[in-house]
Residue, then its C-alpha position, 0 to 999 in steps of 0.5 A: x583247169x584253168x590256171x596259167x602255165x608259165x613254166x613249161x617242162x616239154x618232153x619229145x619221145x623217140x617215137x613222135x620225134x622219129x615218126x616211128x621210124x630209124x631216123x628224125x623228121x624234120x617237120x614234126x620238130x619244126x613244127x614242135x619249135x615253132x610252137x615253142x617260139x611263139x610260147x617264148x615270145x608271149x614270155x613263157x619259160x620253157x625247159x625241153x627234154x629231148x630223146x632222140x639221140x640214138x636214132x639220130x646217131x643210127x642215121x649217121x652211121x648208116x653204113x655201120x652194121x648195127x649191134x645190140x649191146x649197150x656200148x653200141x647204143x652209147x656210140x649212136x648217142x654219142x654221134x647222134x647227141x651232137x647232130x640231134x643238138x644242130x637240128x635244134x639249134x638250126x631249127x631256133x636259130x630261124x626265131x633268133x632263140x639260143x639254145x642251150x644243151x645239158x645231159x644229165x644221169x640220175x647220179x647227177x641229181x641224187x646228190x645234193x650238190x650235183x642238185x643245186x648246180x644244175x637247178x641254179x644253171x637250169x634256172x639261170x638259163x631260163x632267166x636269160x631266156x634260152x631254151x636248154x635241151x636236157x637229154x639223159x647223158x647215154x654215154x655214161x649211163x647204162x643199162x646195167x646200171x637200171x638204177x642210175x637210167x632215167x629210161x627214154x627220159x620220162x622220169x628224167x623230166x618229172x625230176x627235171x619238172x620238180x628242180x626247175x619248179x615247172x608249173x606243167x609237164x607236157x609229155x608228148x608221144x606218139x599216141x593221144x593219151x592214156x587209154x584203157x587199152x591199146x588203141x592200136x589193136x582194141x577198137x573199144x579203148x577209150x580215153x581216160x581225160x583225167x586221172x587224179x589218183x594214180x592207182x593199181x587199176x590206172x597202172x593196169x591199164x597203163x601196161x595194157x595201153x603199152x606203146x610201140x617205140x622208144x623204151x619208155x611206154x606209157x608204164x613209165x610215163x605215168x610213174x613219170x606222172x605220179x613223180x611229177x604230180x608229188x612234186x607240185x607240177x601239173x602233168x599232161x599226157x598228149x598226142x605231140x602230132x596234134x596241131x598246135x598242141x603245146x599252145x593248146x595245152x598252155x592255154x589249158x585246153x582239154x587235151x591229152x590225159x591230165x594228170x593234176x598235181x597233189x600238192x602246191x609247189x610251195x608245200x613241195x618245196x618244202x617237203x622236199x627241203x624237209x625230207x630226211x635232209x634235214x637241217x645240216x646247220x644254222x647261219x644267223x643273219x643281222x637285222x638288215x639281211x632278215x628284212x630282206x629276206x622276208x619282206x623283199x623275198x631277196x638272196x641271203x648275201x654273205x654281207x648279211x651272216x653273222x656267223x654260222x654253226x655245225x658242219x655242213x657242205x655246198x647243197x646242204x640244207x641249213x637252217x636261217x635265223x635273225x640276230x635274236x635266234x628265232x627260225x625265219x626259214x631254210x635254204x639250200x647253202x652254195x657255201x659250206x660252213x668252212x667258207x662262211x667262216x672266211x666269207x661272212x660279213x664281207x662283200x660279194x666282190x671278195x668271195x673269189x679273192x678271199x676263198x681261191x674260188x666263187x659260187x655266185x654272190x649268194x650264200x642262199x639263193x632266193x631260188x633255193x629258201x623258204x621264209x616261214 
């Protein structure tokens, strides 16, 4: 595999980041960040998706008896998220790196305009350069609520890999990959390097190759992998303890179990664009803003809207078309039609003035479209 990876989704579990312990070491994530620091520096953009909270917060409250129900689990988060997010900062702040914290739950995602924020604050982070740190939001997501958990963040980084259009999710445990059997207790396990059909045999094995810590497992990590792969992104699944191992994989080293992805991330986007949201409305665009559009892959600005039609909201996908009425392609509208109809024609510069409010200056960001 011997394509680049420029954007890196990079996800910690609990058990690599605890060592399998109740409490963070600290060499295994400076270990983790200086890796990442030197990837920042070669230009490579890199999003973390961090578990750890709930240990963390176990090492705070060291005296407090522990509890199993959920509120408790959320308590430890919620001190621990705090503490988990210093040890970050402390340990970037020696490269000079900013760093960045987003939590998010499923619901966050699921709905359109919960998508586009954080894709559009995802995406401008990683323009400035600052590395986020996503963690699944415990305090408000619980397990009663199965549907709305991410579980140990391993699918929360497949959505996030396919929001941020990653080229790779590297997922980092505790252990070297997916292995036929549970290495820890079957001396004949052996690796499995590549896997490119996630199938019942591969989802067997993956329950057999069960891991110790954490709540994910390897059963989520490949249903995390199979999201993943849909979507356009290449997964790896690696052994976070091995040295440089983030740089290794970024150099397309064969390590870990890679999983490569089904579709290109163009076909994905716009699968995804098409998939049951179809077309909430059309916004016709004069002749300067189509040009743009299609031969300067720009931003629709509302300078550019002549007018728009149907009923349709912030995050909805609508339909682009030039001044004779043909389909040029579709995007994702930070305005909804309402808006438009105040803010079309005019400049950027008069958004806030003229609506009481301000998306950004692009009715369409280039970010969220597709030219046909």
């Amino acid at each position: 595999m011997s394509m680049t990876h420029r954007r890196i989704v990079a996800k910690f579990g609990t058990s690599l980041l605890t060592s399998g312990t109740d409490h963070l070491d600290l060499q295994v994530m400076s270990s983790l960040v200086e890796q990442i620091a030197r990837l920042h520096s070669r230009g490579k953009e890199i999003v973390i998706i961090s578990s750890g909270a709930i240990a963390s917060g176990r090492q705070k409250l060291k005296k407090v008896p522990e509890r199993k129900n959920t509120p408790f689990r959320q308590v430890l988060a919620s001190v621990g998220q705090g503490h988990l997010m210093y040890t970050y900062e402390q340990l970037f702040g020696q490269y000079a790196i900013n760093v960045a914290q987003a939590l998010l739950t499923k619901r966050d995602l699921c709905d359109r305009s919960g998508y586009l924020n954080a894709r559009n604050t995802l995406l401008a982070l990683i323009e400035l350069g600052i590395i986020c740190i996503v963690n699944e939001n415990d305090v408000v997501a619980v397990d009663e609520i199965e549907e709305l958990r991410f579980g140990d963040n391993d699918n929360l980084s497949a959505m996030v890999a396919n929001l941020v259009d990653a080229d790779i999710l590297v997922m980092l445990t505790d252990i070297g990959g997916l292995y036929t059997a549970d290495p820890h207790c079957n001396s004949e396990a052996q690796l499995i390097r590549r896997v490119d059909k996630i199938d019942a045999e591969i989802r067997r094995m993956a329950c057999a190759a069960a891991g110790r810590q954490g709540t994910g497992g390897m059963a989520t990590k490949v249903e995390a992998a199979r999201l993943a792969t849909c979507s356009g992104v290449n997964v790896v699944i690696a052994d976070g303890r091995e040295p440089d191992i983030l740089v290794r994989i970024s150099q397309s080293e064969a390590i870990g179990t890679l999983f490569p992805a089904q579709v290109n991330k163009m076909e994905s986007r716009k699968r995804w664009m098409l998939s049951g949201l179809a077309s909430k409305g059309k916004v016709t665009v004069d002749k300067g803003a189509a040009s743009a559009l299609k031969e300067h892959n720009k931003s629709l600005l509302p300078a550019g809207v002549v007018k728009a039609e149907g009923k349709f909201q912030r995050g909805d996908i609508v339909d682009i078309l030039d001044d004779k009425g043909r389909q040029i392609g579709y995007g994702i509208a930070n305005y909804g039609s309402s808006d438009l109809a105040s803010i079309g024609g005019k400049h950027s510069d008069t958004i806030g003035g003229l609506l009481g409010y301000d998306y950004g200056d692009e009715v369409i960001h280039r970010n969220n479209m597709v030219i046909m």
